[in-house]
N, C-alpha and C positions, 0 to 999 in steps of 0.2 A: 539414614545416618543422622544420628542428633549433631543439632548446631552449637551445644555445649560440648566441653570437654570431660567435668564431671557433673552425674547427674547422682541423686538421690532422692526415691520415694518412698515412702511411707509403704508398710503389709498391711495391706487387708486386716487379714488376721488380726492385728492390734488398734486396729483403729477405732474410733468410735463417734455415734454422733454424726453419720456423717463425713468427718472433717479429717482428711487426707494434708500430708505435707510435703513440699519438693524443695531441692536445696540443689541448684545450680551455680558451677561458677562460668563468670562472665567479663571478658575485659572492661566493658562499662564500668563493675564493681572495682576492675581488681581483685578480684576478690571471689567470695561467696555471696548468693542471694537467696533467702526464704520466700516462701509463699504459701501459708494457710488456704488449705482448700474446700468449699462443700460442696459436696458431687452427690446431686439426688442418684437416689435410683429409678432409672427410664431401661425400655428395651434395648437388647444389642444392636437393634438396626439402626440406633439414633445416632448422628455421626456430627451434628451441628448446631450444639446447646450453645446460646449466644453465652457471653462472659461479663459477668459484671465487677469490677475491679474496685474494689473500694482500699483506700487510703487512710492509713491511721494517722495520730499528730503526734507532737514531740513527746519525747520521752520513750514510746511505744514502739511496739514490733509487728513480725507477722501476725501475733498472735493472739491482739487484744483487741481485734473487733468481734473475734469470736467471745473472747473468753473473760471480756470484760463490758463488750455490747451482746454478744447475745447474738449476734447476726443470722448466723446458721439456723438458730432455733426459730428464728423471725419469717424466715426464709423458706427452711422447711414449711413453716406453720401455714403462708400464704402459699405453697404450692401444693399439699395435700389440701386445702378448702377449695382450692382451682380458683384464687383470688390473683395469681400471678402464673405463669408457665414454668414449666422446670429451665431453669439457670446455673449455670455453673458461678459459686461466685466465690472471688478471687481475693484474697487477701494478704497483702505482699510486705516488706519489711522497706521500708526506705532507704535502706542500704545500712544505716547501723552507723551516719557520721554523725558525730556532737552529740549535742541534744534534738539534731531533727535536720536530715539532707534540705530538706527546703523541697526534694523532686524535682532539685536544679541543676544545670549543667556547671559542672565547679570544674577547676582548671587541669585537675589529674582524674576528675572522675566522674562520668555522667548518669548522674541520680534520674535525669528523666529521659535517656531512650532505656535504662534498666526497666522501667514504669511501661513506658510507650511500645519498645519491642521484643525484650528478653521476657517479661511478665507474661505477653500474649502467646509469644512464640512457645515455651516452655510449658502452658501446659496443652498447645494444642496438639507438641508432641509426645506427651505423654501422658493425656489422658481421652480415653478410646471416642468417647460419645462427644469431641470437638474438634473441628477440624479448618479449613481455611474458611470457609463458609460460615463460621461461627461468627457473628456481630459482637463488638465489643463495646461496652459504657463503662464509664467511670465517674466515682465519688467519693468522698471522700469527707472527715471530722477535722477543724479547725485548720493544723500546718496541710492535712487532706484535702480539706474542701479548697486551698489556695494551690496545690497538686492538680486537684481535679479540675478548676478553673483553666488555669493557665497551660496545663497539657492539651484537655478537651478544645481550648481555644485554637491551641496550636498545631494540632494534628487533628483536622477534622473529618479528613482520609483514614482513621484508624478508630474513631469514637463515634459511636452513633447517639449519644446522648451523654450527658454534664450532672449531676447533681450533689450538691454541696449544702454541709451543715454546717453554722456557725463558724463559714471560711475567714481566714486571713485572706485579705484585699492587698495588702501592699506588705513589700518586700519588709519594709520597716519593722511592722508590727511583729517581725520573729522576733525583734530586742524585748517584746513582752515577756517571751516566754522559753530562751536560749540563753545561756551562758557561755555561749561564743559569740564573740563580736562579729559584724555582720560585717567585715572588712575580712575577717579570715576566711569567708568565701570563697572567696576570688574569684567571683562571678565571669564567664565567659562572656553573657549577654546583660550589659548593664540595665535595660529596660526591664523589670523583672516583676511590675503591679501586673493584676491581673488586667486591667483596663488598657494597659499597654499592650499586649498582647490581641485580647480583643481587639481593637481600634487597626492591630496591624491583618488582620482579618474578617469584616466584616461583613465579607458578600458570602463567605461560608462558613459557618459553625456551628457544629451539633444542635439540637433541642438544649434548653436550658432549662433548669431549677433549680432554688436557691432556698433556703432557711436560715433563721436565727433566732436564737431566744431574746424578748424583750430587757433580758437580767443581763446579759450577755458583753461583756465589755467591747466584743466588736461588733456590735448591734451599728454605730454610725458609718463605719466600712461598709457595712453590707446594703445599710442602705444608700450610699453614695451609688454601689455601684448599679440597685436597681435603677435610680435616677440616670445615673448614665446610661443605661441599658433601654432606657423608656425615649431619651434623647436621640438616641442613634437609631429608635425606631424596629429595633432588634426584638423580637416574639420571643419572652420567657417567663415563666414563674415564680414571684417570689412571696415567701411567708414568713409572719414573725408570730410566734406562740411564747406562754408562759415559758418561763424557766431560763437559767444559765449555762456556761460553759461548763459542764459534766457530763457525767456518762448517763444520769438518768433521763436526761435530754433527749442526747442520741439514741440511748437505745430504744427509746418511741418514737421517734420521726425516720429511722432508717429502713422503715417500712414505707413512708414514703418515696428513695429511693429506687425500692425496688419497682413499685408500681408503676413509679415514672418509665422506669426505663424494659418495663416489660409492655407498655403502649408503643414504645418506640419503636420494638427491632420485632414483632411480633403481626 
């Protein structure tokens, strides 16, 4: 028996690429939620492809880390050279509030157990070669990678590994890049930096890695947080490479990603 009430997947038949789509509704949402999918092909016997959940930023939907990063392709390309294992990887809509949920819990509607358990749960039941046993990681670009932070930190019973591109560090910095005031929230949990979080979890947290472009306007966030990350003695990864906040960015470093988090659950 599905734990949604309404489900919708993508035919075969029309799909392509790879890349499968499923449309659940969920009281979290309210609503309806999407999640772009790429589902290698592995044998029928395979029942426990780990899930990688990557996280897009404002503005974006299910469908633009595929269709705007390339992901799938990226993905694909490192599991047919046998450079990563085959993965199921997961790309979900933010719920579709403002210019960008945050992947926060807001007072009518919660943007992150939609992320943390409807996301997981939905496609382990509906798609064949994932099942309880499946590990899950997540990552995520900019409003994503501060998703992917502050989730991974928080739920480290449900992530087996963190990585983030050119993350928002603190709650603030969505006033860069939102046109709703960050009072119309209405934040359940006032503490909402990613270092907050961390800090309230310290003796367990997924693997970490972290990136940013040197061009990158939140290049001082990020490295704040590696400094605090170094301070508290916490084992993780961070890098800063050429380039800014876009998509030609990401769509070369989200290969790191995947590699990260197929050491991890592998």
């Amino acid at each position: 028996m599905s734990s949604f009430r309404t489900i919708e997947l993508s035919d075969p038949n029309f799909e392509n690429s790879g890349l499968r789509f499923l449309t659940v509704k969920t009281p979290n949402l309210k609503g309806r939620g999407d999640i772009c999918l790429y589902v290698p092909n592995v044998i029928d016997s395979i029942t426990d492809l780990p899930i990688y959940i990557l996280l897009h930023g404002v503005y974006g939907s299910a469908w633009v880390w595929a269709m705007k990063g390339g992901a799938h392709v990226t993905a694909k390309q490192l599991m047919e050279s046998g450079k990563i294992r085959p993965a199921i990887i997961a790309m979900p809509s933010d719920g579709l509030w403002g210019d960008g949920s945050g992947y926060l819990a807001h007072q009518s509607q919660d943007f992150a157990q939609w992320i943390v358990t409807d996301v997981p749960k939905a496609i382990r039941e509906n798609i064949s070669c994932t099942s309880e046993k499946s590990k899950v990681c997540i990552g995520g670009l900019s409003m994503g990678g501060y998703g992917a932070l502050k989730l991974g930190a928080e739920f480290p019973e449900v992530f087996s590994a963190i990585s983030a591109h050119s993350a928002i560090t603190k709650f603030s910095e969505m006033s860069f890049f939102v046109e709703e005031a960050l009072e119309s929230y209405q934040l359940c949990d006032a503490e909402n930096d990613v270092i907050d979080v961390i800090k309230r979890n310290l003796k367990d947290l997924p693997a970490i890695r972290f990136d940013c472009g040197k061009s990158d306007e939140l290049i001082a966030g990020n490295r704040l947080i590696h400094q605090q990350l170094d301070s508290f003695g916490i084992a993780h990864s961070y890098e800063e490479f050429e380039g800014g906040h876009q998509w030609a960015y990401w769509q070369k470093h989200v290969e790191s990603s995947f590699r990260f988090f197929d050491g991890k659950v592998y």
